[in-house]
Wavefront OBJ file of the C-alpha trace (Angstrom):
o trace
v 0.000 0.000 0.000
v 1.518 3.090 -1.163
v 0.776 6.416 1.436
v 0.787 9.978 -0.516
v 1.834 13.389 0.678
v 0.525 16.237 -0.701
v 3.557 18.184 1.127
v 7.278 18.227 1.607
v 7.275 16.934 5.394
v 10.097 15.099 7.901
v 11.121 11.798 6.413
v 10.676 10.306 9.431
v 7.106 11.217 9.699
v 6.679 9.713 5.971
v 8.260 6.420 6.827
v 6.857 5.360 10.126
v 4.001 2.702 10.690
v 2.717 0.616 13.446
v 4.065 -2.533 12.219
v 3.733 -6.248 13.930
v 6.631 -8.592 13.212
v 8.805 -7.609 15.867
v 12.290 -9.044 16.869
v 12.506 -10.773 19.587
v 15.922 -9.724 19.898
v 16.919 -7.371 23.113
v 16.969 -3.738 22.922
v 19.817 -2.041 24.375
v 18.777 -0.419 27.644
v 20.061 3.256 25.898
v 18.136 2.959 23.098
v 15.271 2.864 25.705
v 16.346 5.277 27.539
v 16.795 7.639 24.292
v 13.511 7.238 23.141
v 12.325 7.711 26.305
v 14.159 11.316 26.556
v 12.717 11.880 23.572
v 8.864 11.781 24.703
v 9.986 13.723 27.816
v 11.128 16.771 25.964
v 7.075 16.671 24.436
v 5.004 20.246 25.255
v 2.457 20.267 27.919
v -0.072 21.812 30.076
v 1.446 24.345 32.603
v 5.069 21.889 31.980
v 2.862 19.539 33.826
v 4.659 16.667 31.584
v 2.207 14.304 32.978
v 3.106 11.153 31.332
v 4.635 8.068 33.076
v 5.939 5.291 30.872
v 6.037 1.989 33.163
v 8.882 -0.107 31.017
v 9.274 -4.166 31.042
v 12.271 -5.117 29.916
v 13.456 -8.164 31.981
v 11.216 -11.803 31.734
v 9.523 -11.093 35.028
v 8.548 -8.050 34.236
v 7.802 -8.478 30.341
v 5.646 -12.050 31.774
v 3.533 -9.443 33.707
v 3.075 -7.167 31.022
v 2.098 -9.461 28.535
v -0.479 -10.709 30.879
v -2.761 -7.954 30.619
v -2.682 -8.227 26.603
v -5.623 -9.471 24.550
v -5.305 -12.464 23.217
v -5.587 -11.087 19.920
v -2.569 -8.893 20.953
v -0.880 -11.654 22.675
v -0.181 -13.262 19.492
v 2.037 -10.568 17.946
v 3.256 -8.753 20.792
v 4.078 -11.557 23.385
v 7.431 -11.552 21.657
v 8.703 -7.912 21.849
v 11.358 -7.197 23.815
v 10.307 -4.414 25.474
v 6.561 -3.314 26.531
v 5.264 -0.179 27.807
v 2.464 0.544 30.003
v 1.630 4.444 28.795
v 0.094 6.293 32.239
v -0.730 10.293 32.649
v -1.256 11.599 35.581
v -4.501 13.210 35.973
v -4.265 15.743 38.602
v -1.959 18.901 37.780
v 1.274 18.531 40.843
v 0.653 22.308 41.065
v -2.776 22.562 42.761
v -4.129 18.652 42.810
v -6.773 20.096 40.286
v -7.731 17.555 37.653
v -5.938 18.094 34.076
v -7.878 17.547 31.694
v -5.279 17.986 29.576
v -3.394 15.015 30.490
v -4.315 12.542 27.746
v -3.289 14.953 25.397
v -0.557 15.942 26.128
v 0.890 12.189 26.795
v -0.382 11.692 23.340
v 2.098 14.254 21.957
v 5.073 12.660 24.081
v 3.894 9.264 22.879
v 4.710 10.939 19.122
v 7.840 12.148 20.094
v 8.572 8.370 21.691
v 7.367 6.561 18.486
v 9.109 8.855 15.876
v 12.638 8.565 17.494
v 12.584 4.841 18.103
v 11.670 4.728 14.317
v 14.743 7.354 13.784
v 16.818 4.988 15.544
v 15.528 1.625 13.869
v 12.835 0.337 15.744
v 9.012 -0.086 15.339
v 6.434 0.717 18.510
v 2.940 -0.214 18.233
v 0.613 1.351 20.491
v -2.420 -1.379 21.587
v -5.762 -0.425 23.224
v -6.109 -4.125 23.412
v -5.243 -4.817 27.053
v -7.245 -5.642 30.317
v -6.718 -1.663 32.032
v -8.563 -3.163 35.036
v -6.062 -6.201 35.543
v -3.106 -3.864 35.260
v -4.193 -0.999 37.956
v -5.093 -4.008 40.490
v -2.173 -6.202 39.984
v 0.750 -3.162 39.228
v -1.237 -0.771 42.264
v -1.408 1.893 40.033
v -3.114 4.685 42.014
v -6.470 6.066 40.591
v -4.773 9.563 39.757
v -3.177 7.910 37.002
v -5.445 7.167 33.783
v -3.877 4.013 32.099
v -3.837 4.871 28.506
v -2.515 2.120 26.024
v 0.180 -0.506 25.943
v 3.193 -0.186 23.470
v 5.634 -2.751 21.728
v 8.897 -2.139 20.766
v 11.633 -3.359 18.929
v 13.571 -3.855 15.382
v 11.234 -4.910 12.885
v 11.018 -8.665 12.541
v 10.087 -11.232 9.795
v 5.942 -10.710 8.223
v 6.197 -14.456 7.805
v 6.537 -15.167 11.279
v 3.355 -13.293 12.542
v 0.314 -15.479 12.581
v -1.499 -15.594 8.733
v -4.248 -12.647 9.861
v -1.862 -10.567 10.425
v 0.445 -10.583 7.734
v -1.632 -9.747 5.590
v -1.710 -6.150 7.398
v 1.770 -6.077 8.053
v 2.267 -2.598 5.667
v 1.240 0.789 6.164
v -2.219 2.275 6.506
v -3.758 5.075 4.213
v -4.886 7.932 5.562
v -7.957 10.385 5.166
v -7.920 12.820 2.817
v -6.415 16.255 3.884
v -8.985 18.225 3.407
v -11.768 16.006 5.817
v -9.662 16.844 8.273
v -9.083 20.547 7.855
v -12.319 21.851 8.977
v -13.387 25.318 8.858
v -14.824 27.007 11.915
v -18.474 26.486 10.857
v -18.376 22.826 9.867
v -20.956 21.614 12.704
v -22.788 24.264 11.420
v -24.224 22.353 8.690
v -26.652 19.499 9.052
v -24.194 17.235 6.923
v -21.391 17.243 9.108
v -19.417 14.721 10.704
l 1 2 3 4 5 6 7 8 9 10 11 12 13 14 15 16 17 18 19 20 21 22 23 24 25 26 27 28 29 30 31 32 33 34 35 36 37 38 39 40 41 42 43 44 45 46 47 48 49 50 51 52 53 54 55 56 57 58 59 60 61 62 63 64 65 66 67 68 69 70 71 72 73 74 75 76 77 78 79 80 81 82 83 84 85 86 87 88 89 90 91 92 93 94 95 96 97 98 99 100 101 102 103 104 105 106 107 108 109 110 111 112 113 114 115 116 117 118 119 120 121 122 123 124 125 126 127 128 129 130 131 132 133 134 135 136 137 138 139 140 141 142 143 144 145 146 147 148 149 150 151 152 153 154 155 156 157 158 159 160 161 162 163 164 165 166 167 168 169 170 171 172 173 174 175 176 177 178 179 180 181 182 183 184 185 186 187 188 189 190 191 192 193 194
């Protein structure tokens, strides 16, 4: 599947998908780190930088992770050697107000995070296919913490080696057209929109 650009943008941006064959092979712990500086240089709120990136790395802690994945998920990811748990705060430090803010700005850092592990050779998947419950009881993640999405990492593995439904989407997406998604400040203003 071929993507198109109407515009000259970072060749980084133009390159990276959420693939699925993923190494199994270790990541070196700075590469983790990096990518991880990376989403911690992301805007925010106030500087609020709410994000918290829980990181397996190690069997014990990778065996715990994968636990909470769908089964569906479990298939493709239960091999990557590194998993992320993505968490954002939801109370600004400041004044213990809530941020409502905080999903998106963790979003943004989770850009930065995925387009510099792709800069540096690897492929991140983000999965809302995970048991949110399961994780916050068994990890005790505090309820001022939303739990957002898991993530895979590492280099990009062999498309034969996934599981037959999912080769077959083991390529880029497309993407809307620009314009839907430019709207102009009256859009809702018509009965058509959507």
């Amino acid at each position: 599947m071929t993507r198109t650009f109407n515009h000259s943008i970072l060749e980084t941006i133009q390159q990276r998908w959420s693939a699925r064959a993923i190494d199994p092979a270790p990541v070196p712990e700075d590469d983790v780190r990096a990518v991880i500086e990376a989403a911690r240089f992301a805007p925010s709120c106030y500087n609020e930088q709410p994000w918290r990136y829980l990181i397996a790395q190690d069997q014990p802690a990778l065996d715990t992770l994968r636990a909470f994945l769908s089964e569906s998920n479990r298939k493709w990811a239960g091999k990557a050697p590194v998993l992320m748990l993505v968490l954002a705060l939801n109370l600004f430090e400041r004044n213990q107000q809530p941020n409502r803010w905080n999903q998106f700005d963790t979003g943004t850092s989770w850009g930065f995070l995925q387009l510099e592990a792709w800069r540096r050779g690897y492929v991140t998947h983000a999965m809302a296919g995970f048991d949110q419950d399961r994780a916050r009881k068994t990890l005790h993640i505090p309820g001022h913490y939303d739990i957002l999405c898991m993530v895979a990492m590492g280099r990009h593995g062999r498309p034969e080696d996934l599981d037959p439904l999912f080769q077959a989407k083991e390529q880029p997406n497309t993407r809307r057209d620009l314009d839907s998604v430019m709207l102009k400040p009256d859009a809702f203003l018509k009965t058509d929109a959507v």
